[in-house]
mmCIF file of the N, C-alpha and C atoms, coordinates in Angstrom:
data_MODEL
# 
_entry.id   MODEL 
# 
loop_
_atom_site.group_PDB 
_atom_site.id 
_atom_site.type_symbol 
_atom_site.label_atom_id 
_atom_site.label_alt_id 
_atom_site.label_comp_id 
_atom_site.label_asym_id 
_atom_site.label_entity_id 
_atom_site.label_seq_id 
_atom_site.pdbx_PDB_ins_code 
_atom_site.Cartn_x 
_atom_site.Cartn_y 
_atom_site.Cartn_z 
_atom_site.occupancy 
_atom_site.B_iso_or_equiv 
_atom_site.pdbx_formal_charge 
_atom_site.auth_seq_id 
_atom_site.auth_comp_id 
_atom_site.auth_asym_id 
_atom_site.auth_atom_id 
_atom_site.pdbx_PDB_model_num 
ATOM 1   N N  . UNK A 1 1  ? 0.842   -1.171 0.000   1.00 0.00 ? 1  UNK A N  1 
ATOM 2   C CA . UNK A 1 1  ? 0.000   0.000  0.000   1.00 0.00 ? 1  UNK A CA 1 
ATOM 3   C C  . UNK A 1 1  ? 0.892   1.240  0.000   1.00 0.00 ? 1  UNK A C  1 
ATOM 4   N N  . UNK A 1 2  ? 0.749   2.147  -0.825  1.00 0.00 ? 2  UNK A N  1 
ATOM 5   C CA . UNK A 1 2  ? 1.306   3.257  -0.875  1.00 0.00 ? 2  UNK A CA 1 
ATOM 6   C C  . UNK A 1 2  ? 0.627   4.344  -0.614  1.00 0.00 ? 2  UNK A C  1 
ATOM 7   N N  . UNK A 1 3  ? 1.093   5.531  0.754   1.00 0.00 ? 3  UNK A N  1 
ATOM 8   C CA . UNK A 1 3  ? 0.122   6.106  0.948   1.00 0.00 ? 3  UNK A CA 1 
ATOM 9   C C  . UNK A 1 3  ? 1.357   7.927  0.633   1.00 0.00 ? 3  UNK A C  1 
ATOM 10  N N  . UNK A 1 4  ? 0.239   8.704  0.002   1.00 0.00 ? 4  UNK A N  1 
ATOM 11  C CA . UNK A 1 4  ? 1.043   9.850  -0.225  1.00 0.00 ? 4  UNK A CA 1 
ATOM 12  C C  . UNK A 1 4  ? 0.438   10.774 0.450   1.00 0.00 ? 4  UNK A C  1 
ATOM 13  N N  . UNK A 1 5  ? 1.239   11.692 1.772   1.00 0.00 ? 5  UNK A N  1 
ATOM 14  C CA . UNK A 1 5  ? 0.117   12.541 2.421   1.00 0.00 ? 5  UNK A CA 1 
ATOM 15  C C  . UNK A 1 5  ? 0.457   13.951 1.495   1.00 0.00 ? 5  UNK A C  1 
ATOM 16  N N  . UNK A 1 6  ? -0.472  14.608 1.118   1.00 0.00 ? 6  UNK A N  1 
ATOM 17  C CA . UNK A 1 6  ? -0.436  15.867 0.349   1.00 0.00 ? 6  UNK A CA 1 
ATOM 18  C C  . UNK A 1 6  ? -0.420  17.545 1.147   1.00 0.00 ? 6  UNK A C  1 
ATOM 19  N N  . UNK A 1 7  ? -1.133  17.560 2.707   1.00 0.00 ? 7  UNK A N  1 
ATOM 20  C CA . UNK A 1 7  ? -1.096  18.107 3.949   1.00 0.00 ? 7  UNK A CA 1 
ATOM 21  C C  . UNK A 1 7  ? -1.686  17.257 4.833   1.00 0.00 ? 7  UNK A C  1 
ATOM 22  N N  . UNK A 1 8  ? -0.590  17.923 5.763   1.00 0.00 ? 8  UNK A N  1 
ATOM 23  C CA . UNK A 1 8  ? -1.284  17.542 7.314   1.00 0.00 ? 8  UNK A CA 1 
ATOM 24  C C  . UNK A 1 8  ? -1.564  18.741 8.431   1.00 0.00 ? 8  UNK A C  1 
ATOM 25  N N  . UNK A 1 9  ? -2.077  19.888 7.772   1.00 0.00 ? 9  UNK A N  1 
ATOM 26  C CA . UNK A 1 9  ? -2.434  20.696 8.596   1.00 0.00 ? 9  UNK A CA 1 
ATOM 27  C C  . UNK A 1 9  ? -3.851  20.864 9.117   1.00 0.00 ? 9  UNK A C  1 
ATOM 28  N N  . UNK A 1 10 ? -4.130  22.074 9.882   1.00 0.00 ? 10 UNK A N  1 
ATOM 29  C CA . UNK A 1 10 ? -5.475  22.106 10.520  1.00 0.00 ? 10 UNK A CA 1 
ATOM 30  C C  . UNK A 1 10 ? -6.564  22.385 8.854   1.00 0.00 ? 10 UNK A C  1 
ATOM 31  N N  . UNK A 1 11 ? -7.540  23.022 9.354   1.00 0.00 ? 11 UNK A N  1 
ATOM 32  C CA . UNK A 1 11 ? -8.910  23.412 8.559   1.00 0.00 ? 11 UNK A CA 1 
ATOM 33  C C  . UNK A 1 11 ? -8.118  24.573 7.587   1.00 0.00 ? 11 UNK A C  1 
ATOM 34  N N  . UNK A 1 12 ? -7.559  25.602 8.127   1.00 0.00 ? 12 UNK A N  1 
ATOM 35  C CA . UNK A 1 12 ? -6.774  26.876 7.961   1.00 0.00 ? 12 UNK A CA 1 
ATOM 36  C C  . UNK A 1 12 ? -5.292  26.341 7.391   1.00 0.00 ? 12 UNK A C  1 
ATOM 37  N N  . UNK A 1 13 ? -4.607  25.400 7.251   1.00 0.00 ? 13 UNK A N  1 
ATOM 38  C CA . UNK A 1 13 ? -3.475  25.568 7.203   1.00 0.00 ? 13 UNK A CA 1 
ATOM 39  C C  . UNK A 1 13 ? -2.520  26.229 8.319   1.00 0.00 ? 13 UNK A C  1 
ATOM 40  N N  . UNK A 1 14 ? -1.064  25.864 8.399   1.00 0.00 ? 14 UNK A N  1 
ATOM 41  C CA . UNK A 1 14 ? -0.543  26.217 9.367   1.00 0.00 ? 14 UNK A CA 1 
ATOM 42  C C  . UNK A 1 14 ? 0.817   26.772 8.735   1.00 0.00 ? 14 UNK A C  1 
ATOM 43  N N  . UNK A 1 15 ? 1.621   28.353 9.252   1.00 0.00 ? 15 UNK A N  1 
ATOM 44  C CA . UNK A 1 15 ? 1.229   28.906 9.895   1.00 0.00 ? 15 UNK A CA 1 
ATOM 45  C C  . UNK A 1 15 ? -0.334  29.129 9.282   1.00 0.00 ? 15 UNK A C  1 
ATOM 46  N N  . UNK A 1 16 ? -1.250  30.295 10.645  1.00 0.00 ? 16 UNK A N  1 
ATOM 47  C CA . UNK A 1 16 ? -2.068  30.176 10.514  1.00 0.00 ? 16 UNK A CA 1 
ATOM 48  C C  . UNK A 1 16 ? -2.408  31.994 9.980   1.00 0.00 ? 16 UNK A C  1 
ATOM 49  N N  . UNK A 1 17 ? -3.351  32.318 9.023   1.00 0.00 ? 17 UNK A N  1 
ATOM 50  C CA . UNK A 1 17 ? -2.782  33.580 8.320   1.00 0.00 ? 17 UNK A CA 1 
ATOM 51  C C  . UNK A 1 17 ? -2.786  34.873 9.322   1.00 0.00 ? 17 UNK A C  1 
ATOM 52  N N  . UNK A 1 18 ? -3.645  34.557 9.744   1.00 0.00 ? 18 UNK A N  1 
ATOM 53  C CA . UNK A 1 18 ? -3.877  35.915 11.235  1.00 0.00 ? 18 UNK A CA 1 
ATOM 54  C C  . UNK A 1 18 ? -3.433  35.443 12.299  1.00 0.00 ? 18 UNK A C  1 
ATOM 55  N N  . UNK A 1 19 ? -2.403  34.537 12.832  1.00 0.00 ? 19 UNK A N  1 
ATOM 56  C CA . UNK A 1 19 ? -2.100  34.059 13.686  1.00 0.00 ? 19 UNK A CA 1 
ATOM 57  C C  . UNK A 1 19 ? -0.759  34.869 14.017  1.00 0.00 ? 19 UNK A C  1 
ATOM 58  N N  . UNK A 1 20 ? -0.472  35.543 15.425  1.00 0.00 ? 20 UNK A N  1 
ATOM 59  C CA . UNK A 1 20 ? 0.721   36.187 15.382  1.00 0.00 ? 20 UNK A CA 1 
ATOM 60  C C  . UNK A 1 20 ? 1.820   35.305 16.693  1.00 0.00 ? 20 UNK A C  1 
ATOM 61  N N  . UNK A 1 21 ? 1.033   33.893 17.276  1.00 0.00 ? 21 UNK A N  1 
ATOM 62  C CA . UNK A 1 21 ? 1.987   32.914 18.435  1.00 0.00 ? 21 UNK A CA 1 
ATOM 63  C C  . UNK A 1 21 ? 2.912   32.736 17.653  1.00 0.00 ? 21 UNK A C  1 
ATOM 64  N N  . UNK A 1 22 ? 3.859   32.179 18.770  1.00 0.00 ? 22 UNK A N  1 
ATOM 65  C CA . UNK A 1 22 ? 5.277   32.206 18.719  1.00 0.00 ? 22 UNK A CA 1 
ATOM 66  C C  . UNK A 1 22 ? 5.322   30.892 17.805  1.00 0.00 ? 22 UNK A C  1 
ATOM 67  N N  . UNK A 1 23 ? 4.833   30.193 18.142  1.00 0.00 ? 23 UNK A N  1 
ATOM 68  C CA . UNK A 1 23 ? 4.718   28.990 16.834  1.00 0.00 ? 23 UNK A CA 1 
ATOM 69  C C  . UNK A 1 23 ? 4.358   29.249 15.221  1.00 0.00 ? 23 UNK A C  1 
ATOM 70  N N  . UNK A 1 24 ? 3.731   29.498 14.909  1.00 0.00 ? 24 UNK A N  1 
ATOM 71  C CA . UNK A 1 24 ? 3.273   30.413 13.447  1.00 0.00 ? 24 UNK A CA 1 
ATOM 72  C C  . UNK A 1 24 ? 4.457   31.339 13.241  1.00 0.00 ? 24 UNK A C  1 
ATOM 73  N N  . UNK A 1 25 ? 4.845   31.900 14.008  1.00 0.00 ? 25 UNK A N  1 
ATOM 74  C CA . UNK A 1 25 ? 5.910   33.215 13.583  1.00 0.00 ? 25 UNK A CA 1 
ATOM 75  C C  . UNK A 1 25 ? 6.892   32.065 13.327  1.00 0.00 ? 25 UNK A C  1 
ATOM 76  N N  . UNK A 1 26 ? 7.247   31.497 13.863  1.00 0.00 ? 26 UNK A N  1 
ATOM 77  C CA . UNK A 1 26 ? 8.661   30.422 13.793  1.00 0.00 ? 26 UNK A CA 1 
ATOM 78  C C  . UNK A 1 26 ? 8.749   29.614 12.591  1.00 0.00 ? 26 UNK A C  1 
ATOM 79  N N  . UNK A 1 27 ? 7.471   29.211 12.364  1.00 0.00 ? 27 UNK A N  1 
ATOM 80  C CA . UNK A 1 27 ? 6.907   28.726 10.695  1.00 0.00 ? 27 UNK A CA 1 
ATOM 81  C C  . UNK A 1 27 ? 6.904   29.414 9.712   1.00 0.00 ? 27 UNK A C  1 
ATOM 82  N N  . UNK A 1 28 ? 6.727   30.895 9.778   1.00 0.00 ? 28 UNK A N  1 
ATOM 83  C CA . UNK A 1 28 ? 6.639   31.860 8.408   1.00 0.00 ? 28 UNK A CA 1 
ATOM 84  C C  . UNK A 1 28 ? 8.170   31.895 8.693   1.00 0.00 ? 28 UNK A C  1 
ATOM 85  N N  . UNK A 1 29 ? 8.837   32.397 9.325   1.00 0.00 ? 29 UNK A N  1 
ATOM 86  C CA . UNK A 1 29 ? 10.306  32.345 9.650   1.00 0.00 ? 29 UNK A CA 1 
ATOM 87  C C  . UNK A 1 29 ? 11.397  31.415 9.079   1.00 0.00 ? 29 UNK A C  1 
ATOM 88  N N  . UNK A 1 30 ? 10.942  29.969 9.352   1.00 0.00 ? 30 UNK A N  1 
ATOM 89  C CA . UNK A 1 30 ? 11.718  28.953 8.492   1.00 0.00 ? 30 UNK A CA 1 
ATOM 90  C C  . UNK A 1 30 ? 11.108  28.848 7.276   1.00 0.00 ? 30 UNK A C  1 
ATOM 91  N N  . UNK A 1 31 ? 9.934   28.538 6.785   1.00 0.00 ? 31 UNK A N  1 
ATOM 92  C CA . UNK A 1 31 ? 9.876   28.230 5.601   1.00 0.00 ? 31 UNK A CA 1 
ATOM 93  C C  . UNK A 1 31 ? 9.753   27.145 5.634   1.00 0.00 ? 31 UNK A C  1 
ATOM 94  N N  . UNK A 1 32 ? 9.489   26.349 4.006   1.00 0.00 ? 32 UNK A N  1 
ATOM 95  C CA . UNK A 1 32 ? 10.283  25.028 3.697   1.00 0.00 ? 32 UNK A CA 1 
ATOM 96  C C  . UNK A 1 32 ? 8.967   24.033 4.177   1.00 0.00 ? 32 UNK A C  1 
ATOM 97  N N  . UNK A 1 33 ? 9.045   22.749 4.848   1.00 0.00 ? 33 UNK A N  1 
ATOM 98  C CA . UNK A 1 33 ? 8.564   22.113 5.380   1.00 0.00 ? 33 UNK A CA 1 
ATOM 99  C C  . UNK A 1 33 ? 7.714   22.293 6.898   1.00 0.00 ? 33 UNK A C  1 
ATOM 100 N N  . UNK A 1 34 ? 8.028   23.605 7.176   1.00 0.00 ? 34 UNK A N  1 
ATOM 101 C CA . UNK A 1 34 ? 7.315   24.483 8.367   1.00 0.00 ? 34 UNK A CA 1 
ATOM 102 C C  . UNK A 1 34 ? 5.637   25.123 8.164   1.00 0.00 ? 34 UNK A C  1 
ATOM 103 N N  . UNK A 1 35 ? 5.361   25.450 6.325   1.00 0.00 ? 35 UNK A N  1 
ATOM 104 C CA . UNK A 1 35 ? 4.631   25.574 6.256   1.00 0.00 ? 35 UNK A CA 1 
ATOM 105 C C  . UNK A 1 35 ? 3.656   24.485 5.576   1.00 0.00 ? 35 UNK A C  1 
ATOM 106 N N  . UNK A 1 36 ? 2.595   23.797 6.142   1.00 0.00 ? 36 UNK A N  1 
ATOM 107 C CA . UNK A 1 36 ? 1.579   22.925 6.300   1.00 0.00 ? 36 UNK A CA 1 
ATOM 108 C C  . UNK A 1 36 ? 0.446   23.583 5.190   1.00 0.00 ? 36 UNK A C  1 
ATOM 109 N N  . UNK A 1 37 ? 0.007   22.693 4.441   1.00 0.00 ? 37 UNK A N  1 
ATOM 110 C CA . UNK A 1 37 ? -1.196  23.230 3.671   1.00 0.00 ? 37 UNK A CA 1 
ATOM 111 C C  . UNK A 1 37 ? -2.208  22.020 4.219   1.00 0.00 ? 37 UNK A C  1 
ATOM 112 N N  . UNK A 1 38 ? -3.363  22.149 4.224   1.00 0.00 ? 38 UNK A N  1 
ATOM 113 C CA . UNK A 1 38 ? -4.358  21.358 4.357   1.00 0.00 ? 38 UNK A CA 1 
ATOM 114 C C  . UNK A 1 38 ? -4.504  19.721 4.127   1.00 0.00 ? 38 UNK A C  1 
ATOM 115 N N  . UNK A 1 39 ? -5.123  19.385 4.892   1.00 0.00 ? 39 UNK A N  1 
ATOM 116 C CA . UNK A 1 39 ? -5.187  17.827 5.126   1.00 0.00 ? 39 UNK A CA 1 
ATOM 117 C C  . UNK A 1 39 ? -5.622  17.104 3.665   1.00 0.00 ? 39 UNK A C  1 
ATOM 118 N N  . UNK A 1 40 ? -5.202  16.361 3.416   1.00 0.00 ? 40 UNK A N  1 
ATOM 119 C CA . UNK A 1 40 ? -5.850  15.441 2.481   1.00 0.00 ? 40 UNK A CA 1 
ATOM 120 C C  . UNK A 1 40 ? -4.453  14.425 2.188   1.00 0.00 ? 40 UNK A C  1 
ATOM 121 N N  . UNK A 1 41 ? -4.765  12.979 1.367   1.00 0.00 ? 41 UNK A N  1 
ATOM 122 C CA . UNK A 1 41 ? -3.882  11.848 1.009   1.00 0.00 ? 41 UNK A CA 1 
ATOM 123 C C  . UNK A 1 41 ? -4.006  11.264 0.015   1.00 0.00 ? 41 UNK A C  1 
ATOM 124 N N  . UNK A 1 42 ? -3.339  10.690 -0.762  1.00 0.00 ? 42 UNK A N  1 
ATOM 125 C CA . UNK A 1 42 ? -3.441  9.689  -1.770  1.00 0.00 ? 42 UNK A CA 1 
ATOM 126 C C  . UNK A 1 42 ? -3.372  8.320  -1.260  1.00 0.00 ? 42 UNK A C  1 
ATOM 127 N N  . UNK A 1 43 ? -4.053  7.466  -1.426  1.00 0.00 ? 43 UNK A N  1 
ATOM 128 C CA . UNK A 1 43 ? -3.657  6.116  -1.373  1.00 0.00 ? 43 UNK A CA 1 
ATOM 129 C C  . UNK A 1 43 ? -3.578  5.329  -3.140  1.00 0.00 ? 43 UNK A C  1 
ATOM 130 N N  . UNK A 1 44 ? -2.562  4.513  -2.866  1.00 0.00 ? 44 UNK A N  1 
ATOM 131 C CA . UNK A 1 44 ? -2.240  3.807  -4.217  1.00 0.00 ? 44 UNK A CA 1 
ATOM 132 C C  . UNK A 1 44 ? -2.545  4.831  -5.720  1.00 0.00 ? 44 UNK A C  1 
ATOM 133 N N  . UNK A 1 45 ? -2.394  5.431  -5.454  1.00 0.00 ? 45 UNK A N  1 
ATOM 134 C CA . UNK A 1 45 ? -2.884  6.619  -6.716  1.00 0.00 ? 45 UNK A CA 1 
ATOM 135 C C  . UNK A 1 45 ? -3.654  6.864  -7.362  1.00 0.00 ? 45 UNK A C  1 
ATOM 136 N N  . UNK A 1 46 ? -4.821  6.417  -6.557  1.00 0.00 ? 46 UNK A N  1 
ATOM 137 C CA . UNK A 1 46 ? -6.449  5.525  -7.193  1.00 0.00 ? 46 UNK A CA 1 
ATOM 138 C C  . UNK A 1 46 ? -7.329  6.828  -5.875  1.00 0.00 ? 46 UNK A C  1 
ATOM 139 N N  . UNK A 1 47 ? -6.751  6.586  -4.548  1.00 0.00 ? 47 UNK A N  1 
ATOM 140 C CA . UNK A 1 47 ? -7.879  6.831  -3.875  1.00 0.00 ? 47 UNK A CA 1 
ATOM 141 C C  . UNK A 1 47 ? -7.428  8.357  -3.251  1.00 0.00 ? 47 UNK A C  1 
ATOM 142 N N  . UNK A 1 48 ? -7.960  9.378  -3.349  1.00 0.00 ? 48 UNK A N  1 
ATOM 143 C CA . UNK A 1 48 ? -8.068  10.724 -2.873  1.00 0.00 ? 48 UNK A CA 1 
ATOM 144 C C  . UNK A 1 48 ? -9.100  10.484 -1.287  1.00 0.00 ? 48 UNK A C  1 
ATOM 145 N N  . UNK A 1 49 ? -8.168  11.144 0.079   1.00 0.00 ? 49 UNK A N  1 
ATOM 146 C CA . UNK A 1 49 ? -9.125  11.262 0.888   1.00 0.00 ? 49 UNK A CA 1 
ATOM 147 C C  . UNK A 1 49 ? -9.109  12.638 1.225   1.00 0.00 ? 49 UNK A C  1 
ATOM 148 N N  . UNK A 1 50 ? -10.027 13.476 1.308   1.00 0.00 ? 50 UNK A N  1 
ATOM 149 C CA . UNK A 1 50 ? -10.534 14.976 1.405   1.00 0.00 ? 50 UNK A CA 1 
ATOM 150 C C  . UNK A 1 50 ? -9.789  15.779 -0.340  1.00 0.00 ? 50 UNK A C  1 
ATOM 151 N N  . UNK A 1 51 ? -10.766 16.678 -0.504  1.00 0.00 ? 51 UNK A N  1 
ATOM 152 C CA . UNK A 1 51 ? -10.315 17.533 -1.531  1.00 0.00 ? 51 UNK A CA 1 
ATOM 153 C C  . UNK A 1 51 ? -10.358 18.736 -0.983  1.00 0.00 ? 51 UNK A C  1 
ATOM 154 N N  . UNK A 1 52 ? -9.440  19.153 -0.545  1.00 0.00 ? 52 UNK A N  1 
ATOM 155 C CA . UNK A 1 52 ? -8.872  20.692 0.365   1.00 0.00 ? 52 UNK A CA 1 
ATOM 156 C C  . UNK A 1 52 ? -8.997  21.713 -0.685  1.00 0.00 ? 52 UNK A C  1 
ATOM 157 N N  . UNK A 1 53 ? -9.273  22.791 -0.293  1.00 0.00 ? 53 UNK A N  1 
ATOM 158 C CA . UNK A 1 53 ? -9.118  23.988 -1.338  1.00 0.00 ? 53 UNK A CA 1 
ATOM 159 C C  . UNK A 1 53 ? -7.296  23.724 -1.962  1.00 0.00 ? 53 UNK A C  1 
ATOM 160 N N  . UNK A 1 54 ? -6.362  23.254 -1.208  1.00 0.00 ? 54 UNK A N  1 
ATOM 161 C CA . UNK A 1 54 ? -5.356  23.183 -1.769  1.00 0.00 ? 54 UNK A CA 1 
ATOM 162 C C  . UNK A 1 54 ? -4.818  22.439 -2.613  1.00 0.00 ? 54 UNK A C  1 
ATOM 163 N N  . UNK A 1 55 ? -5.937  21.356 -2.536  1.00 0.00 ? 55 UNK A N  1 
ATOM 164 C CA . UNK A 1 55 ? -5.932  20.132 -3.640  1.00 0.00 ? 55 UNK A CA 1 
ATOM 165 C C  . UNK A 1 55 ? -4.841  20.803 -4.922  1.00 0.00 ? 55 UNK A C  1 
ATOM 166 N N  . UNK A 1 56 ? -5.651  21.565 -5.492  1.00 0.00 ? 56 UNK A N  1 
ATOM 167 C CA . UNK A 1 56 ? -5.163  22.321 -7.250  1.00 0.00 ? 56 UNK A CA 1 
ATOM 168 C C  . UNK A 1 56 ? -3.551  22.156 -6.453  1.00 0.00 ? 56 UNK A C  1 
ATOM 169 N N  . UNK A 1 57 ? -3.021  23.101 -5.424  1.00 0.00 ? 57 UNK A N  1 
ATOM 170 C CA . UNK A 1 57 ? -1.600  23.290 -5.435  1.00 0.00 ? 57 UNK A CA 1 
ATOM 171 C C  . UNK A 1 57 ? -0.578  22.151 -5.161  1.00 0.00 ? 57 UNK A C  1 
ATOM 172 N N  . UNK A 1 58 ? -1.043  21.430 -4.114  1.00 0.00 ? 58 UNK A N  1 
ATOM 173 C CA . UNK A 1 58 ? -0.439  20.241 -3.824  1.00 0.00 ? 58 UNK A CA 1 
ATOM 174 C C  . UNK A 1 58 ? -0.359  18.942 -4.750  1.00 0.00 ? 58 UNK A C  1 
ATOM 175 N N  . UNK A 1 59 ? -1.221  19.052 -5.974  1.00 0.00 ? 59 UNK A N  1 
ATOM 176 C CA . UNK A 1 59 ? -1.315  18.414 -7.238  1.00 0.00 ? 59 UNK A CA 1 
ATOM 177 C C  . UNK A 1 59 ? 0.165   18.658 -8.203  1.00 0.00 ? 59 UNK A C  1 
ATOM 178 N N  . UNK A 1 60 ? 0.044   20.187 -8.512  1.00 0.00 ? 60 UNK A N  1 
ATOM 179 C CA . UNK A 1 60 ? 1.467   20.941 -9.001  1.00 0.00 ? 60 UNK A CA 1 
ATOM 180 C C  . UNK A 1 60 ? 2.487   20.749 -8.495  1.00 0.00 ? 60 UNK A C  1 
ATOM 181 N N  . UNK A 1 61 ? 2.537   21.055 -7.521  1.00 0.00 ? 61 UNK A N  1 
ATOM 182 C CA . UNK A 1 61 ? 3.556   20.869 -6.082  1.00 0.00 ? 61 UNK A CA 1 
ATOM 183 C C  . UNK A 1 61 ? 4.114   19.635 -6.307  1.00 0.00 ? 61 UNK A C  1 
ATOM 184 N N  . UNK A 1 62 ? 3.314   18.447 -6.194  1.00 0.00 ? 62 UNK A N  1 
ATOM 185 C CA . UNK A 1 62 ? 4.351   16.641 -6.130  1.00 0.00 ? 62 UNK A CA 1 
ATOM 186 C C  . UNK A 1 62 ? 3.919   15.868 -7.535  1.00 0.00 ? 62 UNK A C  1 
ATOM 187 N N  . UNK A 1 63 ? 3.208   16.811 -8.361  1.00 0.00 ? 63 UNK A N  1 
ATOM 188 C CA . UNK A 1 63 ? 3.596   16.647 -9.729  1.00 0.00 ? 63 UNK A CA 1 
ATOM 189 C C  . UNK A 1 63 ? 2.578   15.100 -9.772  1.00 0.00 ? 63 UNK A C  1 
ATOM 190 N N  . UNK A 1 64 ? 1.047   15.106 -9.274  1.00 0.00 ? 64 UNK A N  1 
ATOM 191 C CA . UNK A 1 64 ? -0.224  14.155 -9.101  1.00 0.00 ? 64 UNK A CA 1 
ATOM 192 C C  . UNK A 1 64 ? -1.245  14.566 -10.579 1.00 0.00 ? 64 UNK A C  1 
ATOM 193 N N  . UNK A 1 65 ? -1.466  13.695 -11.080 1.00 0.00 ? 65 UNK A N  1 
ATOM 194 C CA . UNK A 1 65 ? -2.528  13.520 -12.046 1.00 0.00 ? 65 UNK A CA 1 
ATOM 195 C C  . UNK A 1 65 ? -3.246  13.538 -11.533 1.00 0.00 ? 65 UNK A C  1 
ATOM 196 N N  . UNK A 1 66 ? -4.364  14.245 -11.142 1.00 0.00 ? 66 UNK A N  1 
ATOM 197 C CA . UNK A 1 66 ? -5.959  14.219 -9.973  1.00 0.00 ? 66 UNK A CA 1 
ATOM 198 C C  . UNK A 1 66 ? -6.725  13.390 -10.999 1.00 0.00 ? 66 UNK A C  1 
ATOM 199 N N  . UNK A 1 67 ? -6.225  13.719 -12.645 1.00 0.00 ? 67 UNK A N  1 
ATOM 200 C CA . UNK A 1 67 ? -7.568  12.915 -13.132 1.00 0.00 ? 67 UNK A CA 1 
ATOM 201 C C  . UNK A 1 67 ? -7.469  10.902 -13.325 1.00 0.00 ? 67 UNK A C  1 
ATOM 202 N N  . UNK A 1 68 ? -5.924  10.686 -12.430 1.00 0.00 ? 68 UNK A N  1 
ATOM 203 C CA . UNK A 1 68 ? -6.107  9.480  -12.533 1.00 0.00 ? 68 UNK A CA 1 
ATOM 204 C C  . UNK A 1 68 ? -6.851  8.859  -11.167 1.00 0.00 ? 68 UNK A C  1 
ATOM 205 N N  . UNK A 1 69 ? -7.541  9.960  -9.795  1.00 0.00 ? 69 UNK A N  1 
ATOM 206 C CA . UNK A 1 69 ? -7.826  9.334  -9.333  1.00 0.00 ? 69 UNK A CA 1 
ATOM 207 C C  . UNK A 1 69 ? -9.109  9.048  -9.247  1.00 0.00 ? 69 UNK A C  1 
ATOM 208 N N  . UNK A 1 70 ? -9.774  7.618  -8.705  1.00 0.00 ? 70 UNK A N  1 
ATOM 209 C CA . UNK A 1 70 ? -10.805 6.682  -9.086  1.00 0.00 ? 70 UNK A CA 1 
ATOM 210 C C  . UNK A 1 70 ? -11.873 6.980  -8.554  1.00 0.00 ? 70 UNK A C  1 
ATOM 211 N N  . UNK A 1 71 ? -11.119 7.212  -6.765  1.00 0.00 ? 71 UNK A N  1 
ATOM 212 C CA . UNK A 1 71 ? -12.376 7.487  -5.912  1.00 0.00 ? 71 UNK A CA 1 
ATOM 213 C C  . UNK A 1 71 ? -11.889 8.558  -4.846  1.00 0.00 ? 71 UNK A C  1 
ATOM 214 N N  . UNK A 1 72 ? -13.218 9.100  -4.535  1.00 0.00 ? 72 UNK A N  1 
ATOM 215 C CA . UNK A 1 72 ? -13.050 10.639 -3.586  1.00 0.00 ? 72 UNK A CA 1 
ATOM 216 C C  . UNK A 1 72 ? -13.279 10.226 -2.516  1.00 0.00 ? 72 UNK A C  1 
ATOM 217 N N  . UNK A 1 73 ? -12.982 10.484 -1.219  1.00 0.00 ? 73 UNK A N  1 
ATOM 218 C CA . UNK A 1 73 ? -13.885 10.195 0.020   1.00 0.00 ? 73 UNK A CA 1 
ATOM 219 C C  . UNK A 1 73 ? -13.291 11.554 0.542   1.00 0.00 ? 73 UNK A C  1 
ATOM 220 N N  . UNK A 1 74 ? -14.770 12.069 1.111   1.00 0.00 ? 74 UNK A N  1 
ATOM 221 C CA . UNK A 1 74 ? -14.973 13.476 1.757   1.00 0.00 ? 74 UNK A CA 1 
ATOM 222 C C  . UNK A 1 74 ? -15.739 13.018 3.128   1.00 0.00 ? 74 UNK A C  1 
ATOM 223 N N  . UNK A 1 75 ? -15.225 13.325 3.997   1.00 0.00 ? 75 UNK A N  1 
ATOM 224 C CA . UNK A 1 75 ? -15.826 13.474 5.000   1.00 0.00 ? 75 UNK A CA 1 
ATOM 225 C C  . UNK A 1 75 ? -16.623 14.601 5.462   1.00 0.00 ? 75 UNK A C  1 
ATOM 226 N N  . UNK A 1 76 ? -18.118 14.234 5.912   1.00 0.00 ? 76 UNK A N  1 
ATOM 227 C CA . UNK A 1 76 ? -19.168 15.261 5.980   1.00 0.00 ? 76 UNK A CA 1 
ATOM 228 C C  . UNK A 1 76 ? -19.375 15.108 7.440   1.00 0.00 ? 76 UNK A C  1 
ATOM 229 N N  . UNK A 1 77 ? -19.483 16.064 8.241   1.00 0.00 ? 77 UNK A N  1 
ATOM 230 C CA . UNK A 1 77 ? -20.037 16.653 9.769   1.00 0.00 ? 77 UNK A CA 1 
ATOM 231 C C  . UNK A 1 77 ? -21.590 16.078 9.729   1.00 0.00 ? 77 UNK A C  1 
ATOM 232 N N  . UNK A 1 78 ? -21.938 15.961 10.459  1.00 0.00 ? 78 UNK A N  1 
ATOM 233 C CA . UNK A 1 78 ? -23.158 15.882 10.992  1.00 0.00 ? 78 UNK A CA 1 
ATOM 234 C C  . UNK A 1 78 ? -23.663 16.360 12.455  1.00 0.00 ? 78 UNK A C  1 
ATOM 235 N N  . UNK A 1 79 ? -24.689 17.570 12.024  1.00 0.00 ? 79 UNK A N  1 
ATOM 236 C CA . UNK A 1 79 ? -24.852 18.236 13.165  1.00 0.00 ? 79 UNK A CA 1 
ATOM 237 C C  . UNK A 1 79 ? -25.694 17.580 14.121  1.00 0.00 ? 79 UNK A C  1 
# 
């Protein structure tokens, strides 16, 4: 099983854009692997789990064909 994580940040991404803690500052500061874009994964290159607004960038970014994948799973809230 091959699993590709695309982000592992919060709802917002991390740093966080209006966020001025000492953690976020330390993240815009380094750069690089400090800054987190939104949650979502590939499995086997078939299965997409969440489509983040960042989907489009993180596609460009590790260089992913979105249209080879098969199946979506989105997780929905229930109030």
């Amino acid at each position: 099983m091959k699993i590709h994580f695309l982000g592992t940040a919060a709802a917002e991404g991390f740093p966080n854009a209006f966020c001025r803690c000492d953690a976020c500052r330390e993240a815009w500061k380094r750069g690089g692997k400090n800054i987190r874009t939104r949650s979502s994964v590939i499995i086997d290159d078939r299965i997409k789990v969440d489509y983040s607004p960042d989907s489009y960038m993180q596609a460009l970014r590790d260089r992913i064909d979105l249209g080879a994948i098969e199946h979506l799973i989105v997780h929905t809230y229930a109030l």
